[in-house]
Every structure is written in structure tokens, then in C-alpha cells.
mmCIF file as gemmi writes it, N, C-alpha and C atoms, coordinates in Angstrom:
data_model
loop_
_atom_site.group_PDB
_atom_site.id
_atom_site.type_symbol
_atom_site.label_atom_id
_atom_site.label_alt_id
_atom_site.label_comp_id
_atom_site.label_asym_id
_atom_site.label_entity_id
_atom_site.label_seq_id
_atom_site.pdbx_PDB_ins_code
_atom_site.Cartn_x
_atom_site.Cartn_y
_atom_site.Cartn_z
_atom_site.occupancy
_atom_site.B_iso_or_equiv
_atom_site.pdbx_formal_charge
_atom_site.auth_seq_id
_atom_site.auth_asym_id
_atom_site.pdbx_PDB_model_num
ATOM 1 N N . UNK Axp A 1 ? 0.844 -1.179 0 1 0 ? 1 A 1
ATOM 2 C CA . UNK Axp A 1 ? 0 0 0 1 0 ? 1 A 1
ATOM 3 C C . UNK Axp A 1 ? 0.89 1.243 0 1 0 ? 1 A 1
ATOM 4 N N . UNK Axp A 2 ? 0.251 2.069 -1.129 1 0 ? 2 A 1
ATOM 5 C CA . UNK Axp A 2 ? 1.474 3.537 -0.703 1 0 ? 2 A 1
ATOM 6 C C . UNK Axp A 2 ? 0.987 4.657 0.174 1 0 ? 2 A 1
ATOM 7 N N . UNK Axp A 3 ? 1.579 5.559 0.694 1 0 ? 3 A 1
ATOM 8 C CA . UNK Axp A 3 ? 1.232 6.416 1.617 1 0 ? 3 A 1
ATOM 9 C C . UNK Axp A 3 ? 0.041 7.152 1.181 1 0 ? 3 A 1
ATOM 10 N N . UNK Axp A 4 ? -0.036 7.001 -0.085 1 0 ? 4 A 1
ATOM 11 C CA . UNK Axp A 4 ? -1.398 7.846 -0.965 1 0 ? 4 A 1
ATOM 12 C C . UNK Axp A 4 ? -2.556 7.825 -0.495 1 0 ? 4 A 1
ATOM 13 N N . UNK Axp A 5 ? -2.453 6.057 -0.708 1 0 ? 5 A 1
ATOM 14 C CA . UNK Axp A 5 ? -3.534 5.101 -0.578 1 0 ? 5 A 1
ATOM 15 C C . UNK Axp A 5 ? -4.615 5.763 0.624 1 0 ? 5 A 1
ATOM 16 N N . UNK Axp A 6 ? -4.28 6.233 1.744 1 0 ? 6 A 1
ATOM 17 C CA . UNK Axp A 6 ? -4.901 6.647 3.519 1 0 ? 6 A 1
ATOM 18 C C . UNK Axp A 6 ? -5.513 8.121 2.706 1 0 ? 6 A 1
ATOM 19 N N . UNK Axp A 7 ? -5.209 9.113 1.742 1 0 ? 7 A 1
ATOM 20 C CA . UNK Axp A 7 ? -5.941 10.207 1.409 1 0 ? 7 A 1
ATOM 21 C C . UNK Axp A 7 ? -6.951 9.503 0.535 1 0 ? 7 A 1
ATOM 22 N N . UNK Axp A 8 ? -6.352 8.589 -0.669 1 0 ? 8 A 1
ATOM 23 C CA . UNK Axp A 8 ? -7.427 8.127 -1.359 1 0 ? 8 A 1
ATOM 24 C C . UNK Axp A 8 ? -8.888 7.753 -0.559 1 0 ? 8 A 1
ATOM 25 N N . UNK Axp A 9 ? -8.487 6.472 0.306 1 0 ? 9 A 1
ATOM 26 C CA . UNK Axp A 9 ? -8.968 5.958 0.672 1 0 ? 9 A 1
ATOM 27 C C . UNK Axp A 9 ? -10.546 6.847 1.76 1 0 ? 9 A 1
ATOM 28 N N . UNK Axp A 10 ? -9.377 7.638 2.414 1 0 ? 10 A 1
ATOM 29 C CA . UNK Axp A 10 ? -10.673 8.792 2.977 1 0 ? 10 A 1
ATOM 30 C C . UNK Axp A 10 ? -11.438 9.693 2.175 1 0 ? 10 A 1
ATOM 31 N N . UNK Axp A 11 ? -10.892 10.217 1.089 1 0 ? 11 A 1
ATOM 32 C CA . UNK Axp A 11 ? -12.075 10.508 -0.164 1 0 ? 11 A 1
ATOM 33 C C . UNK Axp A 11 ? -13.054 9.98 -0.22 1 0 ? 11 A 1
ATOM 34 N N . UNK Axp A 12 ? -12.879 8.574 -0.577 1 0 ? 12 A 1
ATOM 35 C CA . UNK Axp A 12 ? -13.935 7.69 -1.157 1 0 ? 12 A 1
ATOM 36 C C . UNK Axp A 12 ? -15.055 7.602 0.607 1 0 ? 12 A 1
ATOM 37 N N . UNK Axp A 13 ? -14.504 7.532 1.569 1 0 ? 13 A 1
ATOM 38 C CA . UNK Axp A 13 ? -15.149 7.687 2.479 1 0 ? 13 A 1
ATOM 39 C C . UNK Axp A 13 ? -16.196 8.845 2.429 1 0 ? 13 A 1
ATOM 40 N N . UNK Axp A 14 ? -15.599 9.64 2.499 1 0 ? 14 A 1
ATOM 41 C CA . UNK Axp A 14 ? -16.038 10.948 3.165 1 0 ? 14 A 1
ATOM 42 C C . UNK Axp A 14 ? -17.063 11.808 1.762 1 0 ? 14 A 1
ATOM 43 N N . UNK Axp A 15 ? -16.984 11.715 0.424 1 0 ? 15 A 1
ATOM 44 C CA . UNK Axp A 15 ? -17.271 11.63 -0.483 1 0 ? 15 A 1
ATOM 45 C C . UNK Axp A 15 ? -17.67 10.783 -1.782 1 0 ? 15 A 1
ATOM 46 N N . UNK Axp A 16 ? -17.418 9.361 -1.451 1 0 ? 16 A 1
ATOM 47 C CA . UNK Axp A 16 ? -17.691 8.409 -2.132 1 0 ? 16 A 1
ATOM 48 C C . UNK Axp A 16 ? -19.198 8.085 -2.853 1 0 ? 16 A 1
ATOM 49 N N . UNK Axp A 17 ? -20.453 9.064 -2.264 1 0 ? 17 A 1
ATOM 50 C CA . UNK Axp A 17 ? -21.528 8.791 -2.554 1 0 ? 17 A 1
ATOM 51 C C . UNK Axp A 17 ? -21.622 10.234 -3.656 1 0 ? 17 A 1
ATOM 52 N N . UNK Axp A 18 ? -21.424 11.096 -3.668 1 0 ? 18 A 1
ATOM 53 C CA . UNK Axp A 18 ? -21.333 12.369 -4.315 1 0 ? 18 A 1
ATOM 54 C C . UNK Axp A 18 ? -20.983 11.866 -5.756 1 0 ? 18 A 1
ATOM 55 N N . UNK Axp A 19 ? -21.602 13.096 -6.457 1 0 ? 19 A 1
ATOM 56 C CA . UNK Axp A 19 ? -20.982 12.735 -7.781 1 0 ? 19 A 1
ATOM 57 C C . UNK Axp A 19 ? -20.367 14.163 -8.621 1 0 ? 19 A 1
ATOM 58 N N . UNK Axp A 20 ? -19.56 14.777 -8.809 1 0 ? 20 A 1
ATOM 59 C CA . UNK Axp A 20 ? -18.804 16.161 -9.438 1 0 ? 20 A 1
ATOM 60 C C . UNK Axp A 20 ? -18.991 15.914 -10.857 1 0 ? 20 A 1
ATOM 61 N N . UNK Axp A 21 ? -18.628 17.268 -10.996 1 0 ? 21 A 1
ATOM 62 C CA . UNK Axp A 21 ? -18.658 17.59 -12.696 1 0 ? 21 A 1
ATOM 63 C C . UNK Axp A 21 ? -17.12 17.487 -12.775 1 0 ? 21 A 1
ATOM 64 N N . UNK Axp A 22 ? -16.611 17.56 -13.848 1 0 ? 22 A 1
ATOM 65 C CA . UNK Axp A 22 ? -14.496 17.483 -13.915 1 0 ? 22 A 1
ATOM 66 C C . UNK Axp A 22 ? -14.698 18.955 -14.243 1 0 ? 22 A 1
ATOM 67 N N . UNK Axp A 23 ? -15.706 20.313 -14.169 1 0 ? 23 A 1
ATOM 68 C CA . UNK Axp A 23 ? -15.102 21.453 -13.471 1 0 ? 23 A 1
ATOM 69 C C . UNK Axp A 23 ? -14.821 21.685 -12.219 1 0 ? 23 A 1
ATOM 70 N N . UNK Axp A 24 ? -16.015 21.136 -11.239 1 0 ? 24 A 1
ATOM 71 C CA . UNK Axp A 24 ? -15.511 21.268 -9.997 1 0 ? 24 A 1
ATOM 72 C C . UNK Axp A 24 ? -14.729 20.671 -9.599 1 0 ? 24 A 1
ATOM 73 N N . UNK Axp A 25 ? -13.934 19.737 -10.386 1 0 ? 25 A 1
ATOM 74 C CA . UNK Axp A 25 ? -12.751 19.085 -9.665 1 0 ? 25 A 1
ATOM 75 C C . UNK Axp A 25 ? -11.579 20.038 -10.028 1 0 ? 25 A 1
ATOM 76 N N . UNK Axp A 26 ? -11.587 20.455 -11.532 1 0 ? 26 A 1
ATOM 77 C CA . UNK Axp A 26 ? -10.263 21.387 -11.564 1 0 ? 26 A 1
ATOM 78 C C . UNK Axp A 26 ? -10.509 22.606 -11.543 1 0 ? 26 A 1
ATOM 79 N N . UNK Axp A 27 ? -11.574 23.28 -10.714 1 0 ? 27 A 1
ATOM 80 C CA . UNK Axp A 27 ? -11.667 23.941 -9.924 1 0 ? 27 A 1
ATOM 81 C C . UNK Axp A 27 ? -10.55 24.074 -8.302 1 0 ? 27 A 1
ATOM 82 N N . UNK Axp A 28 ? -11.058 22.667 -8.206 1 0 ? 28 A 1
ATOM 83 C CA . UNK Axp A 28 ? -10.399 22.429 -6.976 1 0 ? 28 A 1
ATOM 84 C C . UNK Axp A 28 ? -9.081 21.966 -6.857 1 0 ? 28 A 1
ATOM 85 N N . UNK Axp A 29 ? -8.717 21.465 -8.244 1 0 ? 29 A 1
ATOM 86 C CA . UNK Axp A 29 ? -6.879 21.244 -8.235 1 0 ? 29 A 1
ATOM 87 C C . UNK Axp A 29 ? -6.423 22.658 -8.397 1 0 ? 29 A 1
ATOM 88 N N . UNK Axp A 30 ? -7.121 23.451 -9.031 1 0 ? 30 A 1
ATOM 89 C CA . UNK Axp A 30 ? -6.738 24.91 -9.381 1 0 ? 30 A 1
ATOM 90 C C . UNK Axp A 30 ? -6.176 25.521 -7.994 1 0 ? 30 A 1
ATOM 91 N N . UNK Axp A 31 ? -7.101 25.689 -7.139 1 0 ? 31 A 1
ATOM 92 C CA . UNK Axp A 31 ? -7.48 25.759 -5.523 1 0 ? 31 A 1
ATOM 93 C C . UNK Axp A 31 ? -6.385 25.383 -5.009 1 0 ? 31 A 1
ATOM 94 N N . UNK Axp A 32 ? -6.176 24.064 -5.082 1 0 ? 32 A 1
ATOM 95 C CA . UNK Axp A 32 ? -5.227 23.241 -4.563 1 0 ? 32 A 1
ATOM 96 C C . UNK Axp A 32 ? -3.758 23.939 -4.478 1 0 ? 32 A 1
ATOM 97 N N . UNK Axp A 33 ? -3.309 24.397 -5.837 1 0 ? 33 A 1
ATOM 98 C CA . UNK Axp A 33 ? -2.012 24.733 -6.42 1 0 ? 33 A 1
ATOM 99 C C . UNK Axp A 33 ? -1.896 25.873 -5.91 1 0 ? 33 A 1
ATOM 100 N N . UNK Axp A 34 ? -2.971 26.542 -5.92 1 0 ? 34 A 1
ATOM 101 C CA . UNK Axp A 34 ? -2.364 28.034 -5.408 1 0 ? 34 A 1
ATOM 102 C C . UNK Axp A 34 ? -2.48 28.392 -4.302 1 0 ? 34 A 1
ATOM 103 N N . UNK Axp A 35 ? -2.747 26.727 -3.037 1 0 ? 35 A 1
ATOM 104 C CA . UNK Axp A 35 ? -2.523 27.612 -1.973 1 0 ? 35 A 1
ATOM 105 C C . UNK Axp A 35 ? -1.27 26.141 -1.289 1 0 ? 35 A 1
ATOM 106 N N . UNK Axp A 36 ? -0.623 25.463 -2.665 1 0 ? 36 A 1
ATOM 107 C CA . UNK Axp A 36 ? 0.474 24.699 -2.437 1 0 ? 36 A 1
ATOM 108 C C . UNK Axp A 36 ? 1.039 24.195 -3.741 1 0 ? 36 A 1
ATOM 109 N N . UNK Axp A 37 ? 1.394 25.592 -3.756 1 0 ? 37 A 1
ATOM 110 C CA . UNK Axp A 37 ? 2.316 25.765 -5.355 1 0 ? 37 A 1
ATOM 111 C C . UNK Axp A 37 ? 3.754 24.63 -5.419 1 0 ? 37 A 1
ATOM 112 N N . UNK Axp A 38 ? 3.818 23.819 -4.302 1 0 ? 38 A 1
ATOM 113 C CA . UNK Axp A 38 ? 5.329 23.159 -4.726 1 0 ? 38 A 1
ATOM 114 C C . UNK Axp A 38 ? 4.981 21.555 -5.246 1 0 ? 38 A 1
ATOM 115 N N . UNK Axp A 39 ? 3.142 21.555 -5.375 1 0 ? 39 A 1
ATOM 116 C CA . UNK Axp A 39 ? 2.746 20.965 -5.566 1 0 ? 39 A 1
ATOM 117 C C . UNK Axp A 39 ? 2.476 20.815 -7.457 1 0 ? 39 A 1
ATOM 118 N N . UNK Axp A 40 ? 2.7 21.903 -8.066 1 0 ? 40 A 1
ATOM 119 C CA . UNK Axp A 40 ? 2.303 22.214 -9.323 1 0 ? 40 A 1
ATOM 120 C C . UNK Axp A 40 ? 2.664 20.885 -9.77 1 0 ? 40 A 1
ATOM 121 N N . UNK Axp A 41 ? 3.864 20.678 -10.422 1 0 ? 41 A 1
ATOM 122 C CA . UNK Axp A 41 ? 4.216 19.549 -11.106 1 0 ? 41 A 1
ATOM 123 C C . UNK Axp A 41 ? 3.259 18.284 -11.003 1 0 ? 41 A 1
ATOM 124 N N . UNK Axp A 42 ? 2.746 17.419 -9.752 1 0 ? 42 A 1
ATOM 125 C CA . UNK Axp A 42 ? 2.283 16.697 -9.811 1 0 ? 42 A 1
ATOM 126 C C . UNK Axp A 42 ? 0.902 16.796 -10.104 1 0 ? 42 A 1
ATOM 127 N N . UNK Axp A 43 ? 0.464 17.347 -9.495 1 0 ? 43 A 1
ATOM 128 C CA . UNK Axp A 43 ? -0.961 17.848 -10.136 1 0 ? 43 A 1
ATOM 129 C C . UNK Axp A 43 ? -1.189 18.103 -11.883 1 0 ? 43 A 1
ATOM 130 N N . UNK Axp A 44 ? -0.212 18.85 -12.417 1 0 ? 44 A 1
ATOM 131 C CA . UNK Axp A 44 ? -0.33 18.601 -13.474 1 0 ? 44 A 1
ATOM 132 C C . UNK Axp A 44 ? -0.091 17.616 -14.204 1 0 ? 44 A 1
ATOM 133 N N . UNK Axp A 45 ? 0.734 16.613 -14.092 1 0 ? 45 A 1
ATOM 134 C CA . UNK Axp A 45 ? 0.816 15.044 -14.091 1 0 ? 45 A 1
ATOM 135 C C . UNK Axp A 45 ? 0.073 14.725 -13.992 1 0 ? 45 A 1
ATOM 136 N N . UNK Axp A 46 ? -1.108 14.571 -12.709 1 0 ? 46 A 1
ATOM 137 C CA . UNK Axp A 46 ? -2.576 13.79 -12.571 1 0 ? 46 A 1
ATOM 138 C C . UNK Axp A 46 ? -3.46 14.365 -13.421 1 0 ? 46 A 1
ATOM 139 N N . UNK Axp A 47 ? -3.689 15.736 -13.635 1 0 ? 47 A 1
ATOM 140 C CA . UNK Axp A 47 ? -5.008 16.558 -14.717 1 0 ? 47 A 1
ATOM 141 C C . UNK Axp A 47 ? -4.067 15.677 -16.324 1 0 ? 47 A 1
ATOM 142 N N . UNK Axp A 48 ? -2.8 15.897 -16.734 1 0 ? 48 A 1
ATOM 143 C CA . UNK Axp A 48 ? -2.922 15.325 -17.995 1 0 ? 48 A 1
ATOM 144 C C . UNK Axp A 48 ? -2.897 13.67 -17.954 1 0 ? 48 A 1
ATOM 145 N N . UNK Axp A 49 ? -2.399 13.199 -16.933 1 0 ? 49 A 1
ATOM 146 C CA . UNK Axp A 49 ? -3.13 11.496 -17.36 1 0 ? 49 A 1
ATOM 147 C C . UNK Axp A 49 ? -4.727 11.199 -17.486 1 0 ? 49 A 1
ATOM 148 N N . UNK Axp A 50 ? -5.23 12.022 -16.444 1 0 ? 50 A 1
ATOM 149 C CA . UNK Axp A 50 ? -6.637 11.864 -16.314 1 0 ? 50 A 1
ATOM 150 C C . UNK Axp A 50 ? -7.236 12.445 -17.897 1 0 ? 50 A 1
ATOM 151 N N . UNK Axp A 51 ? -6.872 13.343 -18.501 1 0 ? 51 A 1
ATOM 152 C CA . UNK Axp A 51 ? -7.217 13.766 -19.178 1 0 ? 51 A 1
ATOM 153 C C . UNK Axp A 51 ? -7.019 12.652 -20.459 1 0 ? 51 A 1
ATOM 154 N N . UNK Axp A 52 ? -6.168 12.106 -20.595 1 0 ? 52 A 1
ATOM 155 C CA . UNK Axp A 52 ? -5.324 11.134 -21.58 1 0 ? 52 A 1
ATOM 156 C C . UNK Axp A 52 ? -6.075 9.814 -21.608 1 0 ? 52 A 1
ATOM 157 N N . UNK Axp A 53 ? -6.392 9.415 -20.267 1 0 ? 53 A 1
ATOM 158 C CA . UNK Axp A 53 ? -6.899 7.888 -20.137 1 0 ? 53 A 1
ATOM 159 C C . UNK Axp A 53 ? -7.209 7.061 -21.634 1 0 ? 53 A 1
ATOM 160 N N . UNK Axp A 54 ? -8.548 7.407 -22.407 1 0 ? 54 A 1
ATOM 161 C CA . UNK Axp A 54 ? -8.964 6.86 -23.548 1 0 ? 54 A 1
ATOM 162 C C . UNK Axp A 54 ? -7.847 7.121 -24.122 1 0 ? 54 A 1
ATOM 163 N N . UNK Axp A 55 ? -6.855 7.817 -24.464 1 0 ? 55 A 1
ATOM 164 C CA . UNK Axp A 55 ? -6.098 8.638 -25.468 1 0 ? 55 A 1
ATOM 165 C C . UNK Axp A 55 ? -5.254 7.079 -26.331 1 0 ? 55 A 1
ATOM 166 N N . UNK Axp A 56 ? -5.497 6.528 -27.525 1 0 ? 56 A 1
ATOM 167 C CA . UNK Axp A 56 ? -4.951 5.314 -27.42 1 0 ? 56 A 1
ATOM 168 C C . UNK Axp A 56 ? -3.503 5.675 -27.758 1 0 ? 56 A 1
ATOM 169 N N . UNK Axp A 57 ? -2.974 6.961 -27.887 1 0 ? 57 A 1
ATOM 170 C CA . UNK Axp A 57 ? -1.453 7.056 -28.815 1 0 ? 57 A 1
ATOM 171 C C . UNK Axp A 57 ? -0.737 6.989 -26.905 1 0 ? 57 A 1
ATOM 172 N N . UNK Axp A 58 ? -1.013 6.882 -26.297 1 0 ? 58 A 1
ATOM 173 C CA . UNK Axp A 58 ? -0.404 7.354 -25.037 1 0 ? 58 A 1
ATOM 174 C C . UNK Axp A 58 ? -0.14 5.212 -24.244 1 0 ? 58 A 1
């Protein structure tokens, strides 16, 4: 299990019944970055895989 896994995992808890639009989520990575900018890089890593998933050239 990686250290991730304990934030994932309480998401799905605490929000697991909810359902978002993917604005209010990158809304909220937006959010995220600018109030933990040393975070940029990875976040943008997660918005372009997420974004990519179907993508078959990837």
C-alpha cells in the first residue's frame, strides 16, 4: 500500500456517494495549487493522465 492510498482511501469515504462535474474538480486542483504551489508539477501530471486515459497514442 502507498502512503497515498490513507488520502485516497478517505475521499472515497467521506465523499464516495457524491458525484462532481471534472469542473468542480479542476476547480479544486486549481485551488489546490495556489494555496500549495510546490505541488504544481504533480498535479499537473494527474489533470494530464486523467485527461489522456482513452487517449490510445499514449
Amino acid at each position: 500500500m502507498y502512503f497515498t492510498d490513507r488520502g485516497i482511501e478517505e475521499l472515497q469515504r467521506r465523499r464516495g456517494e457524491e458525484e462532481i462535474s471534472l469542473d468542480w474538480l479542476a476547480e479544486r486542483l486549481r485551488e489546490f495549487v495556489d494555496l500549495h504551489p510546490e505541488f504544481e508539477t504533480p498535479v499537473e501530471r494527474l489533470a494530464t493522465w486523467l485527461a489522456r486515459l482513452d487517449d490510445p497514442e499514449d
